[in-house]
C-alpha distance (Angstrom), angle and dihedral (degrees) to the residues before:
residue distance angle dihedral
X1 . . .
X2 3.79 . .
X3 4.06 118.3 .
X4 3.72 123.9 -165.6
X5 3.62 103.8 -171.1
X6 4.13 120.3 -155.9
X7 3.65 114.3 -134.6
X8 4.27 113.3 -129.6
X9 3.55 103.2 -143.5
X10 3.88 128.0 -150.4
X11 4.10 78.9 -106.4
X12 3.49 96.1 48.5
X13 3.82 91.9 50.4
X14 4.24 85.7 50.2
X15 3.22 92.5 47.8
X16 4.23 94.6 47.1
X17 4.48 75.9 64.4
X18 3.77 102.7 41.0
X19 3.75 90.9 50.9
X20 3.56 102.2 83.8
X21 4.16 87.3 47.4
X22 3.43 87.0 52.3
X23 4.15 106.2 46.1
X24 3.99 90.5 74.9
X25 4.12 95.8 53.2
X26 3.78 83.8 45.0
X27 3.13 92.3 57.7
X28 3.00 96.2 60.8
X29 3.31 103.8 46.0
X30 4.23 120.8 86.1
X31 3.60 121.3 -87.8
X32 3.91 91.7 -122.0
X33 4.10 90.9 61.7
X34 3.92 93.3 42.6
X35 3.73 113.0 105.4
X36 3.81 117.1 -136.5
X37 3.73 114.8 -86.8
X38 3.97 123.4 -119.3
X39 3.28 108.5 -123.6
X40 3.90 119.8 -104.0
X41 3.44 119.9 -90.0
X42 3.92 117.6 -119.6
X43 3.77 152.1 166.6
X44 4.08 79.3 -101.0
X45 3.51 121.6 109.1
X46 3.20 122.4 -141.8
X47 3.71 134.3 -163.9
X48 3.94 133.8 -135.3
X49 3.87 118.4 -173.0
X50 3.80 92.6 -33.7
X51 3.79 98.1 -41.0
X52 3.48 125.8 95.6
X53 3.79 122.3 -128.1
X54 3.59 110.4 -134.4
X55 4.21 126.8 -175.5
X56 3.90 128.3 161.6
X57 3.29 101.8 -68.8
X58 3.14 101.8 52.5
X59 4.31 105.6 27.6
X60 3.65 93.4 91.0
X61 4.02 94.0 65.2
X62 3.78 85.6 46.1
X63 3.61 87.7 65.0
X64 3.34 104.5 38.3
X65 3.82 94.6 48.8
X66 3.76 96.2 46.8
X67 3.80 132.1 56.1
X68 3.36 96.3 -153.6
X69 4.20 133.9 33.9
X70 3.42 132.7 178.5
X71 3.52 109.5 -158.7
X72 3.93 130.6 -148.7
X73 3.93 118.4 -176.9
């Protein structure tokens, strides 16, 4: 089993906080100027071309599901 791990950044982790500030001004901003969202991180994992994508949310099912990873970071 193949594991493509996705790096959380200092900015991703900043972003995870400002978020919730953000959603109301977003809101009301149009749909044209909105950029696209990231999807939500989860306990779900989700597969790319046979490999699963793996971040911290998420890692710690990877490992207790499978026997065996093979991790790429």
């Amino acid at each position: 089993l193949y594991v493509r791990a996705e790096e959380e950044t200092p900015e991703d982790k900043v972003e995870e906080k400002v978020e919730e500030k953000v959603e109301a001004a977003v809101e009301d901003s149009s749909e044209e100027d909105a950029e696209p969202e990231k999807p939500e991180k989860t306990e779900e994992i989700t597969e790319e071309k046979d490999i699963l994508v793996l971040h911290s949310v998420n890692f710690d099912r990877a490992l207790s599901e499978n026997k065996y990873l093979l991790v790429e970071f």
